[in-house]
Each structure stands twice: as structure tokens, then as C-alpha cells.
N, C-alpha and C positions, 0 to 999 in steps of 0.2 A: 641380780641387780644390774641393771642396764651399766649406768653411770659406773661402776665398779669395773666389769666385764669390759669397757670400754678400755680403762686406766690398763688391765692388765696385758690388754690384747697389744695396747701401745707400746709397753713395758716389753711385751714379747719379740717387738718386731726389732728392736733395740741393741738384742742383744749383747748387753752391761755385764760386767762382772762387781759384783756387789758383795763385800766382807762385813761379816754380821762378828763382833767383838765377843759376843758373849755366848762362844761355841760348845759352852758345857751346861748350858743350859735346855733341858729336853724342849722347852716349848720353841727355844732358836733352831734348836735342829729340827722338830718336826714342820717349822716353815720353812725351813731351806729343803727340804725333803719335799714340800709342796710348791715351793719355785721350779724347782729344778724338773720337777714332772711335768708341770704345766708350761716350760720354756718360758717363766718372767725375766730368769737371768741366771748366768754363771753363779757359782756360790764358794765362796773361800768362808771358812768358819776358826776361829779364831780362838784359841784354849790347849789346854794338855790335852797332847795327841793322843793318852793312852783313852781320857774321861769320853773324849768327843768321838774316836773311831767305836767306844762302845754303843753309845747312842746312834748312832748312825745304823752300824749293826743290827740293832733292836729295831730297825724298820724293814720287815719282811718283805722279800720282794722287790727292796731298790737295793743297787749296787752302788756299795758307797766311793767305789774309786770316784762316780761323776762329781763329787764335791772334794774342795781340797783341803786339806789340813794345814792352819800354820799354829806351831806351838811359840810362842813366842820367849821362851828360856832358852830352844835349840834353833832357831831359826837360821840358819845359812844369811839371812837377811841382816842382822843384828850389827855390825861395823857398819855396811852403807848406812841405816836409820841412825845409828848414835853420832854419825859424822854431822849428816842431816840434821837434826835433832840439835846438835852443835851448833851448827851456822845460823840456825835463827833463832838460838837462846842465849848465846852467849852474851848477846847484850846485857841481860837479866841477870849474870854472872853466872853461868852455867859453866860446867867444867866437862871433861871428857867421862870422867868415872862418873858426873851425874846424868851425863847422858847414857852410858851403857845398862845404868840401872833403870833409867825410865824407859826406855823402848821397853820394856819386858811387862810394863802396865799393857794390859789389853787393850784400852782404849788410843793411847797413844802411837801403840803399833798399828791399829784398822787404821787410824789416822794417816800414818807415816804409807800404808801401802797404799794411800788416794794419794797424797801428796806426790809418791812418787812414780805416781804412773802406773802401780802396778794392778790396781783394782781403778772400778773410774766412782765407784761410792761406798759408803759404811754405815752402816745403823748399827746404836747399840742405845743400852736402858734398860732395859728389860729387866735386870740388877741394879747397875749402876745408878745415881743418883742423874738428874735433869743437869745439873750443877756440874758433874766432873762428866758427864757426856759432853756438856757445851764448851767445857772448858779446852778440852783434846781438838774438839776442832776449831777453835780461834786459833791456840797455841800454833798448830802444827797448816792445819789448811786455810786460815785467815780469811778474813772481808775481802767481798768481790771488788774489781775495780772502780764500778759504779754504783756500787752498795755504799751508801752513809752507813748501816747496821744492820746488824744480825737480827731477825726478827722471827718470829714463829705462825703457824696457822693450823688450823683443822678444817680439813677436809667432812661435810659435810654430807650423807647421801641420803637425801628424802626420797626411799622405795615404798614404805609399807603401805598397803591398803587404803591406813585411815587419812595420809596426807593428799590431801588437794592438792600441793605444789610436789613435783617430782623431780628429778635431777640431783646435779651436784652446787651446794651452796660454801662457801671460803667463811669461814668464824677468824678473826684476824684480832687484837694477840689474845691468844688464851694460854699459850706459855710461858713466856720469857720475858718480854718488855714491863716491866711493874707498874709504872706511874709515866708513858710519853707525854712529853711536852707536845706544843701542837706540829714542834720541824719533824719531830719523832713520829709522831701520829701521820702525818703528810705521808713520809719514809715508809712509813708499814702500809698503807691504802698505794702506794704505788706500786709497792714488791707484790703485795698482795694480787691487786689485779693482774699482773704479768703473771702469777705462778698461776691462777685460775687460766687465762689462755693458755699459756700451756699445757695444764694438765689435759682441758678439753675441747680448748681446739675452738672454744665461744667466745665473744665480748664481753670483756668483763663491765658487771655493773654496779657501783661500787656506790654503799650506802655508809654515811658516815655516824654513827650511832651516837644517840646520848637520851636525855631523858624530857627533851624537847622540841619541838616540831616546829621551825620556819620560825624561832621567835617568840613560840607560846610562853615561854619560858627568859629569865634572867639568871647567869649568875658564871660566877669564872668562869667553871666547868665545863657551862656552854659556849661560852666564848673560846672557850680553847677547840673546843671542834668545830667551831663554824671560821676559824682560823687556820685551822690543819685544812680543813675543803679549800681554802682559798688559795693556800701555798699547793696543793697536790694541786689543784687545776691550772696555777701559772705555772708549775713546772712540765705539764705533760695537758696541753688543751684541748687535745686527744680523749684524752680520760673521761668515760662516762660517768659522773661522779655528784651526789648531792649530799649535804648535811646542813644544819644537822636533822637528822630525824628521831623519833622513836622508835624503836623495832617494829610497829605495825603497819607504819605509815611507808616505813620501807619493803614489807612483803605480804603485805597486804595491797591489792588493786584498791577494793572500794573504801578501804578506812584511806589512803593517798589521796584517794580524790577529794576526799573532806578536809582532812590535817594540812595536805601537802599540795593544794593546787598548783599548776605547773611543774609538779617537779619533772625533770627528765625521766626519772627511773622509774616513772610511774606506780609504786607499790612492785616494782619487779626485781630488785637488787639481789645481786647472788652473790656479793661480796660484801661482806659485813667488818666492819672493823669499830673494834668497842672501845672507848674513850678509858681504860685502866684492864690489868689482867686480871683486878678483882671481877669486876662486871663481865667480861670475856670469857673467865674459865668458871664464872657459876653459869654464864648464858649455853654455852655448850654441854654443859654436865644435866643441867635441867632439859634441853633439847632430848638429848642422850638418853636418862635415866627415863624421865615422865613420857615423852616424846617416839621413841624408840627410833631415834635418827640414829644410823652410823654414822662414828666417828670416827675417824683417822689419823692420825698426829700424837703430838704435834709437829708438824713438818718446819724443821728449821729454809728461811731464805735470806738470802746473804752472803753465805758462804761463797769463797772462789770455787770449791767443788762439793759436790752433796755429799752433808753426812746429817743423819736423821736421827731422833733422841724418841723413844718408844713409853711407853707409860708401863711403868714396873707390875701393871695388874694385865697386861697386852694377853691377848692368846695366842695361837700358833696363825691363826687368820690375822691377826692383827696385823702381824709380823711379816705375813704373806703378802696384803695392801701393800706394808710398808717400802718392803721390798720393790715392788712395783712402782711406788711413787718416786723411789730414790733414781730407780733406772730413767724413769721418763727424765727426771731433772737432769741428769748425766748427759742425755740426750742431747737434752735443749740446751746445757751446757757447752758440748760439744758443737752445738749449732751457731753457735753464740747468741741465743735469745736470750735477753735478760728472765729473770727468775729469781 
């Protein structure tokens, strides 16, 4: 897959050190085992040292020294993160003893070694819940400066055969956001296009989804997204951006030319963002399942540094992308492009 191959080759040239939390899980290690051979990124793997060097082990043929082991019960690390961990809970009435116990949660520690510089991102989920994934990284690595919110998206890659359109298409929220209002919605369609340029380096083209086209339709629901297009486009008049439309009129050429005369994106948007994460995460699942689009995510943006939440059915390939996607943000992070 062209689109794919692209992400990783980016990923490659990047070179990120990315800590994967749930190092005792065979399908994390057999994607860090496939980072690590393909050069997507360094790999810190995060579990009991005795669980995780056996798995490693059990991969014939690689030398597990190239991946490093943090156990987070013995860590050498464990005073600096609980100090850390201190100074920006204690608001929350945090204490010393409850900091020493939390750094020892896996997710809190991946967290703590982005925060502190010593990794530059973290994926985990794979076990863990969407909920205490996202929660580790608000807590510990927090909203970007010019992030209103934390938002999610899936990476879309229409390869197969049967798709007329090919490339890489943004599904925007299908994770996290439950019900945006239209500042919220604005918020996710701006992050969103920035993470799509980034990832590939194109213009993003940003269709604002709903269940009516230019009007055809009345009712809150529509007004709320043809009021998100209105605030995303005063905020950034840059932004290639139309709504509201229907999913057809947006990636579909000849139904746009009927539904949607004039619109800029002509039936070509690659950015999608769907007015609830009900509609969001059935649009991608059905893409997905019926469709046989990969998907990827869902990719948290927002954050001040990448940390990425994995879907608890992921495979070792999933995990592989993921990895990759994390490193690119790291990147652009590092670049200071928004993302």
C-alpha cells in the first residue's frame, strides 16, 4: 500500500524513540520486533522485565538487546517520575506516597518518559481501556498550546482493487469526542486537516459531514455543522473546507456536481469529520468491515507530545502503523507544525 509505505518511510527517516506501555503483550512485542527491523523507530517496551525479555526471545533471529526494557516496579527512573508526577498533581491533592505508587501504572510511566524527554512518544490500548489510555496522557503530557482539545481521527487507506478513489482519507471523531458542539466540531476539522498534511505532505480537503447537502435539509443538527464550517473558516481562511454535506456529495465527483454546486471540494474531500462519534465510529467501522478500507487509529491530536490509544482487537501490524504514525507526529512536533 502506496499511502502506508509512504507513512513508514517518513517514520523512518525520523528517527523517534517511541515506548509502547503494554510490553508484555505478544502482539506489542511482535510490532516492536517489526519497527525495529524495518527502522520506523527506537523501541522502549514497557512491563515485567522477566515477561517481556521472554517474548522478545521467542523472536528467532532478532537480538533483543536492540529494544530496551523498562520495568516499571524497578526502574532506576521511579524518584524523578514520582517528583514529576508531584508537581503537577498536587493541585488535585496528590501526595508523595501517591505519586510513588502511580508511576508504577504502565501507562502513567510511557507517559512520564514522553513528558520527560526521554522517549519523544507512547502508544498503548492494546489492553488497556480508550478511557485510562487518554486519561495518562492529559494527566501527565496535557493540551497543546494552541489546542482548545484533545480530539481523535482514523487514518483511512483506500488500496484495494475494488476502490475507484485511492490514497489516504482522515475519518475525524470516531474516537473520543461524543456529542461536539459546533466550537468543538470547528476545533476537530482544524486539527484534523493539519494532522492529514502532515501525515502526507497534501492539502487538506476538508468536508464537514451531516445528513444534508447545501440546505436540502432543516434541523439543529444541521445547523450546528454549517456553523462549525463557519467558525473553522473565520478561524483559518486558508482552510479548504465545505459543509455541510452528505457523505456522497463530499467524495463523490458526479453526485457534488448535482447535491453540491459550487462547492470548492468538488466531490474530492479527504478530510471527513462527522457531526457525533456515534455517526463517526459506525462510518468508519462500516468503511472498514463491508468496505475493506484500512484503518488506523484512532490517532489521538491535541496533545503537547504524541501519545496514541490502539483498539484492544489491533494486530501486530496495526501496532506497526501505529508506531509509525506516532513517530511522524513526534516529528512535526519537534518541527513545530501544528498537528
Amino acid at each position: 500500500m502506496k499511502p502506508l509505505r509512504a507513512i513508514l518511510g517518513t517514520a523512518s527517516a525520523s528517527d523517534k524513540i517511541i515506548a509502547l506501555s503494554e510490553g508484555d503483550d505478544p502482539r506489542i512485542v511482535e510490532g516492536a520486533v517489526m519497527a525495529v527491523k524495518e527502522g520506523v523507530a527506537q523501541i522502549v517496551l514497557v512491563g515485567n522485565y522477566d515477561k517481556v525479555s521472554a517474548l522478545l526471545t521467542a523472536h528467532s533471529g532478532f537480538d533483543p538487546n536492540r529494544i530496551e526494557i523498562h520495568d516499571p516496579d524497578s526502574s532506576p527512573l521511579l524518584p524523578q517520575f514520582a517528583a514529576a508526577l508531584l508537581e503537577r498533581r498536587k493541585h488535585k491533592g496528590m501526595t508523595i506516597e501517591m505519586a510513588q505508587e502511580q508511576v508504577k501504572n504502565r501507562l502513567f510511566y510511557a507517559a512520564l518518559l514522553v513528558e520527560e524527554g526521554i522517549v519523544d512518544g507512547t502508544v498503548g490500548g492494546a489492553v488497556e481501556t480508550t478511557s485510562d489510555t487518554v486519561r495518562a496522557a492529559l494527566q501527565i503530557i496535557g493540551t497543546a498550546p494552541d489546542a482548545a482539545m484533545v480530539s481523535s481521527f482514523f487514518l483511512m487507506l483506500f488500496c484495494q482493487d475494488h476502490h475507484d478513489v485511492k490514497g489516504v482519507r482522515v475519518f475525524a471523531d470516531c474516537g473520543l469526542v461524543v456529542d461536539p458542539n459546533a466550537q468543538e466540531m470547528a476545533e476537530i476539522a482544524r486539527a484534523s486537516a493539519a494532522s492529514y498534511t502532515a501525515l502526507t505532505g497534501d492539502t487538506a480537503r476538508v468536508a464537514m459531514l451531516s445528513f444534508s447537502t447545501s440546505g436540502s435539509a432543516e434541523h439543529p443538527k444541521v445547523s450546528k455543522v454549517v456553523e462549525a464550517t463557519q467558525i473553522a473558516r473565520a478561524s483559518d481562511p486558508d482552510l479548504l473546507i465545505d459543509g455541510e454535506l452528505q457523505f456522497d456529495a463530499a467524495f463523490v465527483p458526479e453526485v457534488a456536481a448535482k447535491k453540491a454546486v459550487g462547492s470548492p471540494l468538488e466531490g474530492q474531500a479527504n478530510v471527513f469529520v462527522f457531526p457525533s462519534l456515534n455517526a463517526g465510529n459506525l462510518g468508519y467501522k462500516i468503511a472498514q468491515r463491508i468496505g475493506g478500507v484500512e484503518a488506523i487509529g484512532p490517532v489521538l491530536q491535541g496533545l503537547a507530545k504524541p501519545a496514541n490509544d490502539l483498539s484492544r482487537g489491533c494486530t501486530s501490524e496495526d501496532i506497526l502503523h501505529m508506531i509509525a504514525v506516532t513517530a511522524v507526529q513526534a516529528q512535526t512536533h519537534e518541527t513545530g507544525t501544528k498537528s
